[in-house]
Backbone bond lengths (Angstrom), bond angles and torsions (degrees), N, CA, C in turn:
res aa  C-N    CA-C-N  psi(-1)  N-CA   C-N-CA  omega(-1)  CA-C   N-CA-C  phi
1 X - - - 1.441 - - 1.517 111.38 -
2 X 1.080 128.35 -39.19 1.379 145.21 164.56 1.286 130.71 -35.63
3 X 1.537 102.27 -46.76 1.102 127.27 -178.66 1.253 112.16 -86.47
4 X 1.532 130.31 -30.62 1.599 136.68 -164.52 2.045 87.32 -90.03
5 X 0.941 114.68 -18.38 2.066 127.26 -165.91 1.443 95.88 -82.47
6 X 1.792 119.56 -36.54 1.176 128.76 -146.17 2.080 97.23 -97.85
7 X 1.388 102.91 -38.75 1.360 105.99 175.49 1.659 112.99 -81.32
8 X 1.647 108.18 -42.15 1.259 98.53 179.81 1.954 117.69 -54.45
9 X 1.366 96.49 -33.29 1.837 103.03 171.69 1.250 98.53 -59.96
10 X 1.247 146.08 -66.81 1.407 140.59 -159.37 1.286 97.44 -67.81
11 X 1.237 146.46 -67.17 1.381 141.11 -178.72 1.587 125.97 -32.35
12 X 1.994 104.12 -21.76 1.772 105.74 -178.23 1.238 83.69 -103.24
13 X 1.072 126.94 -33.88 1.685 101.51 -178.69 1.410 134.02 -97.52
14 X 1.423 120.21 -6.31 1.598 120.84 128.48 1.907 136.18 -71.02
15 X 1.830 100.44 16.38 1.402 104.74 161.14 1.358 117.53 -110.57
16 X 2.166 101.12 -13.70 1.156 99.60 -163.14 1.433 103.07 -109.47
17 X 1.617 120.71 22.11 1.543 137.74 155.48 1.455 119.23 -58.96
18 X 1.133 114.40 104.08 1.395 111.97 161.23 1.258 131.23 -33.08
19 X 1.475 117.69 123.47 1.686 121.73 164.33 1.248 129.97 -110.30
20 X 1.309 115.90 161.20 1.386 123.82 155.61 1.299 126.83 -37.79
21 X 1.535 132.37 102.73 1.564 117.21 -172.08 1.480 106.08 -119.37
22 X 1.057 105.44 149.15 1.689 126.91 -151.86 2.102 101.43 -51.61
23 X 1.121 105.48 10.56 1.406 112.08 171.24 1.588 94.46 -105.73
24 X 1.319 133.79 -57.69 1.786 117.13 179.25 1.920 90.60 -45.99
25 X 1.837 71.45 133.68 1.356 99.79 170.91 1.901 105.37 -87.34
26 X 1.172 95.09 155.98 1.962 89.27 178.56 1.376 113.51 -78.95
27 X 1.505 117.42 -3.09 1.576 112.00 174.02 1.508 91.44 -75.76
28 X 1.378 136.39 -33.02 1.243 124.60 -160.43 1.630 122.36 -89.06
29 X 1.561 111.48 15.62 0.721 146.64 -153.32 1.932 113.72 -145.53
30 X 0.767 98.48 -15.79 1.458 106.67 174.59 1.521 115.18 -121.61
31 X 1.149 107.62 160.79 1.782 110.64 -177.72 1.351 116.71 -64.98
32 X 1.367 111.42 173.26 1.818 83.92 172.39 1.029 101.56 -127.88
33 X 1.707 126.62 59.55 1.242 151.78 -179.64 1.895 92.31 -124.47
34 X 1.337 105.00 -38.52 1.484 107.61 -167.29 1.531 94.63 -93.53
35 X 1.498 121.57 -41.34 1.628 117.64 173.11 1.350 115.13 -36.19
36 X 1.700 123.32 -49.04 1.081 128.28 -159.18 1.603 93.67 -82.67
37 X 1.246 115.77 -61.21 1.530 98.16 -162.47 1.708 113.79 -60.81
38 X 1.099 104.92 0.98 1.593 111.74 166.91 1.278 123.32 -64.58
39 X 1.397 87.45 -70.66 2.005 104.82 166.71 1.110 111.36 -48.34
40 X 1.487 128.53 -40.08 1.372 116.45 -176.90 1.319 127.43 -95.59
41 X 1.422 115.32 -25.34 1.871 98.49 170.40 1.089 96.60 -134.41
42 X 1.761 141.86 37.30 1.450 121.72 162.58 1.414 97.60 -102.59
43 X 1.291 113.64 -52.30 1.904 122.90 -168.66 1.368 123.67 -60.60
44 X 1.020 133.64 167.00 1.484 122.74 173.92 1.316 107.84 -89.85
45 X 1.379 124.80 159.64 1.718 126.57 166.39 1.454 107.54 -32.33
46 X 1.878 125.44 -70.17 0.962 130.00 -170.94 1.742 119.77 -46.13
47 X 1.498 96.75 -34.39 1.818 101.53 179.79 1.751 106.13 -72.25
48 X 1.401 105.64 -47.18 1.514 111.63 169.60 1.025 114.27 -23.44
49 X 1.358 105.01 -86.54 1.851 129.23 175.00 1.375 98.49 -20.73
50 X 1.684 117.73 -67.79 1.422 98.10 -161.70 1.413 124.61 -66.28
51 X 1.705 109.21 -19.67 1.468 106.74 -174.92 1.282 111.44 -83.37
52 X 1.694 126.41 -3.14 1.543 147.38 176.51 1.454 96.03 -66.62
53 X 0.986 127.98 -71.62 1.512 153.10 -134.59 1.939 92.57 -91.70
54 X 1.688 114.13 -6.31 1.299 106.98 178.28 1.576 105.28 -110.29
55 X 1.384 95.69 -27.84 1.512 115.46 -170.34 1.800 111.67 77.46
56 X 1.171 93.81 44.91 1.749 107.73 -170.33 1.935 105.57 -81.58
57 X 0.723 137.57 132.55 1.360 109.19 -58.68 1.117 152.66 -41.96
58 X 1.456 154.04 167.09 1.120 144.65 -161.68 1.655 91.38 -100.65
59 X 1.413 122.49 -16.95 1.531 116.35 -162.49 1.666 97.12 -83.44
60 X 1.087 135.33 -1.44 1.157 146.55 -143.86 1.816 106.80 -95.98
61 X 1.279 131.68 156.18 1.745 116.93 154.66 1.204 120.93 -87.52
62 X 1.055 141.91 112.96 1.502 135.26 -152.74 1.793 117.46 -111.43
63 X 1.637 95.73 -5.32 1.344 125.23 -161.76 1.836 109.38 -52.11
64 X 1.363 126.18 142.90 1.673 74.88 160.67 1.920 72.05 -172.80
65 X 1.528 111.80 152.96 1.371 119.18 -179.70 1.409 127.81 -103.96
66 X 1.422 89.55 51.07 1.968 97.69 -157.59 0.803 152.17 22.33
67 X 1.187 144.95 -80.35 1.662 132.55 163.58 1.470 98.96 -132.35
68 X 1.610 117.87 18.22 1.756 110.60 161.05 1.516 134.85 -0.35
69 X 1.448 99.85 -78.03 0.981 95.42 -158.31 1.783 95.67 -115.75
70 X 1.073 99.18 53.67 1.705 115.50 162.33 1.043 130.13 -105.80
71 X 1.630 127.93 150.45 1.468 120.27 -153.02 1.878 105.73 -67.77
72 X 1.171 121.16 145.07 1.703 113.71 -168.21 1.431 102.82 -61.77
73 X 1.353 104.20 149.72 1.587 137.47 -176.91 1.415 120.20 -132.49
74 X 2.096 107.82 91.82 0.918 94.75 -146.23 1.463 110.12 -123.33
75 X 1.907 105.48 28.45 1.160 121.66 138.80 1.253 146.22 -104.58
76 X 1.299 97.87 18.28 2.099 127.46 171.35 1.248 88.22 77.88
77 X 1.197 162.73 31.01 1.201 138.80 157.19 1.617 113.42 -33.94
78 X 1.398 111.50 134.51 1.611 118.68 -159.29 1.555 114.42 -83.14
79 X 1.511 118.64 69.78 1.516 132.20 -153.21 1.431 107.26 -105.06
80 X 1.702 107.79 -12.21 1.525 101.82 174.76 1.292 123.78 -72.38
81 X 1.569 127.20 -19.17 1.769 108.04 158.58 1.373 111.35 -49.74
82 X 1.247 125.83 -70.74 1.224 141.06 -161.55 1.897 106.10 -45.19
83 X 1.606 103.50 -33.97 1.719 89.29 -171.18 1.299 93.27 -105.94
84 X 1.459 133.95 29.01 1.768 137.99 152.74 1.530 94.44 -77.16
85 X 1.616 102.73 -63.72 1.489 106.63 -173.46 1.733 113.97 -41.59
86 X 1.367 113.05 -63.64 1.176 119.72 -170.39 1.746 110.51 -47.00
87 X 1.402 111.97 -56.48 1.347 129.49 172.83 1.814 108.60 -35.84
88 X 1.312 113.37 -59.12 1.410 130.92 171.40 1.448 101.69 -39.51
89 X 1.283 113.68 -52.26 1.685 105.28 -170.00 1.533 126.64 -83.84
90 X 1.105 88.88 -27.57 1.418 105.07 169.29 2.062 111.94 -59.26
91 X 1.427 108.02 -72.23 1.242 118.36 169.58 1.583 111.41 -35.38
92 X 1.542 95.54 -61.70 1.580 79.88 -174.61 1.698 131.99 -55.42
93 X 1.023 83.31 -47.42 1.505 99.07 175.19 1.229 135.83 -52.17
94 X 1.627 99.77 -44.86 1.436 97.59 157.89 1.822 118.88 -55.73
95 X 1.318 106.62 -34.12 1.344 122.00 -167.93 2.033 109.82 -68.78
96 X 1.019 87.50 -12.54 1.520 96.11 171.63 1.126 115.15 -132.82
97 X 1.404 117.28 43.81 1.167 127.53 161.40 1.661 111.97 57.21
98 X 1.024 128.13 32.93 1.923 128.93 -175.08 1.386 121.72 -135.48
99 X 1.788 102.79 4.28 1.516 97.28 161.69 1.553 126.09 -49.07
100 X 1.271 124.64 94.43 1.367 120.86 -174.88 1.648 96.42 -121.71
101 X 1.548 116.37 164.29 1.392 144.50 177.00 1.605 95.42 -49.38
102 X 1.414 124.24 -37.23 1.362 130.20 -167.16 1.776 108.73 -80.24
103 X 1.599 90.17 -48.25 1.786 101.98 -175.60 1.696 102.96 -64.21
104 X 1.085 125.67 -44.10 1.646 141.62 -157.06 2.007 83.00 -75.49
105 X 1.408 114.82 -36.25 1.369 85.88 -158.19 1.582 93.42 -87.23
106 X 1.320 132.28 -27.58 1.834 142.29 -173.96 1.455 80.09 -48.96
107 X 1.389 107.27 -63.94 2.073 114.06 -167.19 1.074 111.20 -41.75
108 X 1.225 123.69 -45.83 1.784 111.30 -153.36 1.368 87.23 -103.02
109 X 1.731 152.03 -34.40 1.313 128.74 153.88 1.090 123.25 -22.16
110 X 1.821 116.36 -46.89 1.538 114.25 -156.06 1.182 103.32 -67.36
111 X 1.523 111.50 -42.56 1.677 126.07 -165.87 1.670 110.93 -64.30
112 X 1.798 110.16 -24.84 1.225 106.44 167.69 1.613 118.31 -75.08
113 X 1.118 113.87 -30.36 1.362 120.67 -179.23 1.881 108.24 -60.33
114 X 1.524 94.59 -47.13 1.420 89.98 -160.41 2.142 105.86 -83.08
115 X 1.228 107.65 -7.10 1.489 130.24 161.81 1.687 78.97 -56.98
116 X 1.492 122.28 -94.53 1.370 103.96 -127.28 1.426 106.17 -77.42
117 X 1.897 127.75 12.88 1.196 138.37 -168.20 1.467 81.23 -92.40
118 X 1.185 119.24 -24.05 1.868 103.30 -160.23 2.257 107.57 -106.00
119 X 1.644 92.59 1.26 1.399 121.32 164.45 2.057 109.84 -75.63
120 X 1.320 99.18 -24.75 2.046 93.74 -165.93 1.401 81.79 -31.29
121 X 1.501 106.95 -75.39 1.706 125.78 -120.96 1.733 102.51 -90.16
122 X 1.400 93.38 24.64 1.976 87.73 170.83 1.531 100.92 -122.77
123 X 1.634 105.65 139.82 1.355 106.26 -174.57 1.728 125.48 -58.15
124 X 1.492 86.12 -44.36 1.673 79.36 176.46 1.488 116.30 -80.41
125 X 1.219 133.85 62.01 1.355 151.44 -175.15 1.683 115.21 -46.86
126 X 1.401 108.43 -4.00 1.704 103.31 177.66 1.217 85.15 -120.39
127 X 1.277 148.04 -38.83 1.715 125.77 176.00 1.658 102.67 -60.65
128 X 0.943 141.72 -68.87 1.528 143.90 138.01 1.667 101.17 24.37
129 X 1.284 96.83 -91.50 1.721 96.69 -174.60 1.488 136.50 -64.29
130 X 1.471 91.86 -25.63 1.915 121.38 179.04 1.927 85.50 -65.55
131 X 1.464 110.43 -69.45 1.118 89.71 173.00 1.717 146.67 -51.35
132 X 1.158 99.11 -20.87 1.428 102.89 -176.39 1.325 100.35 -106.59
133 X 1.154 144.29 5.27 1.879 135.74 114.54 1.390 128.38 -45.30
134 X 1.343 110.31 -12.32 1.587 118.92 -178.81 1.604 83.27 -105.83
135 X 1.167 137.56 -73.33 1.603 116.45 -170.48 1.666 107.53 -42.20
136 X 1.268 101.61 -57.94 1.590 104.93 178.02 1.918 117.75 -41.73
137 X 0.919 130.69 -80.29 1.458 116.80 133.96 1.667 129.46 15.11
138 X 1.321 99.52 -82.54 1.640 119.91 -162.13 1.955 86.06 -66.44
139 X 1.432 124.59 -52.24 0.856 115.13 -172.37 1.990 116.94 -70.18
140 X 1.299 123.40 -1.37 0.932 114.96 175.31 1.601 122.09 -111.55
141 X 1.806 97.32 -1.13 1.598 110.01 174.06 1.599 106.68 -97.26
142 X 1.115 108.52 -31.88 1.810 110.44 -178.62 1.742 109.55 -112.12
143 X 0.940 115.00 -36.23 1.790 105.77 179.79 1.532 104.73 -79.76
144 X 1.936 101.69 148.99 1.038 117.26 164.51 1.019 94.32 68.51
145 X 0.952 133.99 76.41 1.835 138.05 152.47 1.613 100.49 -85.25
146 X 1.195 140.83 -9.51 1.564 129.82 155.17 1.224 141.94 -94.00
147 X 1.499 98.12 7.95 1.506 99.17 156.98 1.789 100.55 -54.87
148 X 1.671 73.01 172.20 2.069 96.08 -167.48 1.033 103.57 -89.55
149 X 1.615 137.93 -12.16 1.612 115.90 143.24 1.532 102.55 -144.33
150 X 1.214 129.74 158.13 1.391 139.53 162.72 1.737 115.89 -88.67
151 X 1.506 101.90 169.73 1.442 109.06 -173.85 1.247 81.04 -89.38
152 X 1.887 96.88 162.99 1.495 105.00 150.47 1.298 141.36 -18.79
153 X 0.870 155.17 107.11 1.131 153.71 -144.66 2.249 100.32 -75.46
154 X 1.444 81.69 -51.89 1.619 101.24 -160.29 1.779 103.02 -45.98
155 X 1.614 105.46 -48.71 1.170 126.42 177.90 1.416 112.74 -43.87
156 X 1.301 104.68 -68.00 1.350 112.30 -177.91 1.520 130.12 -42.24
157 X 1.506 89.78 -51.15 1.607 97.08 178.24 1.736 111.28 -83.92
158 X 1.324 116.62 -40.66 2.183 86.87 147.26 1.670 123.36 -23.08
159 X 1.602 107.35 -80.11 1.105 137.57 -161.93 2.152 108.81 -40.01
160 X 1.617 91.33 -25.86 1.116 107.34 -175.96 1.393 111.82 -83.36
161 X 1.400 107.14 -75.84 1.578 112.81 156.23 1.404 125.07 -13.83
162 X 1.452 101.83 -56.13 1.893 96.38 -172.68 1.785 100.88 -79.38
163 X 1.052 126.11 -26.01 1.542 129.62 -179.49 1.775 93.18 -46.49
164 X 1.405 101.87 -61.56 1.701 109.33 -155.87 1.516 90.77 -63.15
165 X 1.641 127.76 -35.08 1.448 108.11 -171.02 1.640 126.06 -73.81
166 X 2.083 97.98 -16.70 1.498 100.47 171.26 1.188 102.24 -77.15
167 X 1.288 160.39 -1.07 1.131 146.62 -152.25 1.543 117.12 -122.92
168 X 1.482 100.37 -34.62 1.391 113.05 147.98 1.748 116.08 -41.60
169 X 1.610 103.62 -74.14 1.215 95.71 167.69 1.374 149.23 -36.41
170 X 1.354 110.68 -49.27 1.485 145.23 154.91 1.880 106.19 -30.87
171 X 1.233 102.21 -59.66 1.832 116.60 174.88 1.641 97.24 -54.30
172 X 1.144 104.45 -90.94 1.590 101.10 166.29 1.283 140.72 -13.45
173 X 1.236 128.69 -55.49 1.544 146.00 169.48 1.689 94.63 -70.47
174 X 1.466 133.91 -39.39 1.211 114.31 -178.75 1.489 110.42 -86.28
175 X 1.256 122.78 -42.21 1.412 115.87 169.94 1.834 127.68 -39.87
176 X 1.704 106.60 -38.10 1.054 121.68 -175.32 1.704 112.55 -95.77
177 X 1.482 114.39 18.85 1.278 139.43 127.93 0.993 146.85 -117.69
178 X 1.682 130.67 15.45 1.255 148.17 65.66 1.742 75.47 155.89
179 X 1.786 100.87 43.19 1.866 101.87 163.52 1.781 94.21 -71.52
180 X 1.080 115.43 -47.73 1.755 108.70 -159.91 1.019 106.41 -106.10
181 X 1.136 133.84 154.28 1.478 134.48 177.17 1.366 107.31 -96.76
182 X 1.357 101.34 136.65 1.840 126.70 173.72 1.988 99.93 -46.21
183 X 1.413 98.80 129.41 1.702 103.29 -164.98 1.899 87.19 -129.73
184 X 1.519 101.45 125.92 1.377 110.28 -174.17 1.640 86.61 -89.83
C-alpha cells in the first residue's frame, strides 16, 4: 500500500511540473552559450540577419560597428552581414567568458566563409573573394587582441600582405574584363 501512495505522489507531482509549451521558443530554453554557437555556425547568414534584425534573443549582444575598421571596399562589395555576424561572435564570447585563441580562430573562419557566401551574386566574384581574404586576414592580424593567446605574429602579417597582393590582382584581372570599373 505504501508503495502504490508513494508512486501515486510522484505521479501528481511529475504532472503537476511545469513544461515547455509550444509558445517557449528553444532560445528560451537553451543556454546562451548554445544560442550563440547556433547563430553562428549552424544558420545561414540570411537566417542570422533575420534573427539580428529581431534581436532574438533579446538576452544576446547584438551590437556591432560594421565593417569600420576594415581594409576600404571601394566597390561595395555586400560584407556588412558577414561583419554583424563576425561582431556577434566576438561580443558574445567575450561576454561569456570563451574568447580563446581557438574561439577567435572558428570566428574569423566563419566570417570568411560567410564573406565569400555574400561574394555568389557579384559578378566579379574573384575580386569579391581576394577581397574577403584581405578582411579575413585584416581580421586575424588586428581583431581580438584578447583572446588568451594570439598566432604568430610574423605569420600573420605575411599571410596578410600576400592576401592584399591577390586582390590587387584580382581588381586588375576584373577591371581588364571590365567586371569593375577603373578607380582613379
Amino acid at each position: 500500500m505504501k508503495f502504490h501512495a508513494a508512486v501515486l505522489a510522484l505521479a501528481s507531482v511529475a504532472i503537476a511540473a511545469p513544461v515547455a509549451d509550444a509558445t517557449t521558443s528553444i532560445a528560451e530554453r537553451q543556454s546562451s552559450n548554445a544560442v550563440t554557437d547556433q547563430l553562428l555556425f549552424s544558420l545561414t547568414l540570411p537566417q542570422f540577419t533575420a534573427r539580428r534584425n529581431k534581436k532574438d534573443p533579446a538576452t544576446l549582444d547584438w551590437s556591432s560597428d560594421g565593417c569600420t575598421s576594415s581594409p576600404d571596399n571601394p566597390f561595395g562589395f555586400p560584407f556588412l552581414p558577414g561583419c554583424h555576424r563576425h561582431d556577434f561572435g566576438y561580443q558574445n564570447y567575450r561576454a561569456q567568458a570563451r574568447f580563446t585563441k581557438a574561439a577567435k580562430a572558428k570566428i574569423d573562419l566563419n566570417f570568411k566563409t560567410d564573406l565569400y557566401y555574400q561574394c555568389q551574386g557579384v559578378s566579379a566574384k574573384g575580386a569579391c573573394q581576394a577581397l574577403a581574404d584581405v578582411y579575413y586576414e585584416a581580421v586575424r592580424r588586428f581583431g581580438g587582441g584578447d583572446a588568451t593567446k594570439r598566432e604568430e605574429q610574423e605569420e600573420v602579417d605575411r599571410a596578410y600582405e600576400e592576401a592584399v597582393a591577390r586582390y590587387e590582382k584580382a581588381v586588375k584581372e576584373a577591371q581588364e574584363e571590365g567586371l569593375l570599373p577603373v578607380l582613379d
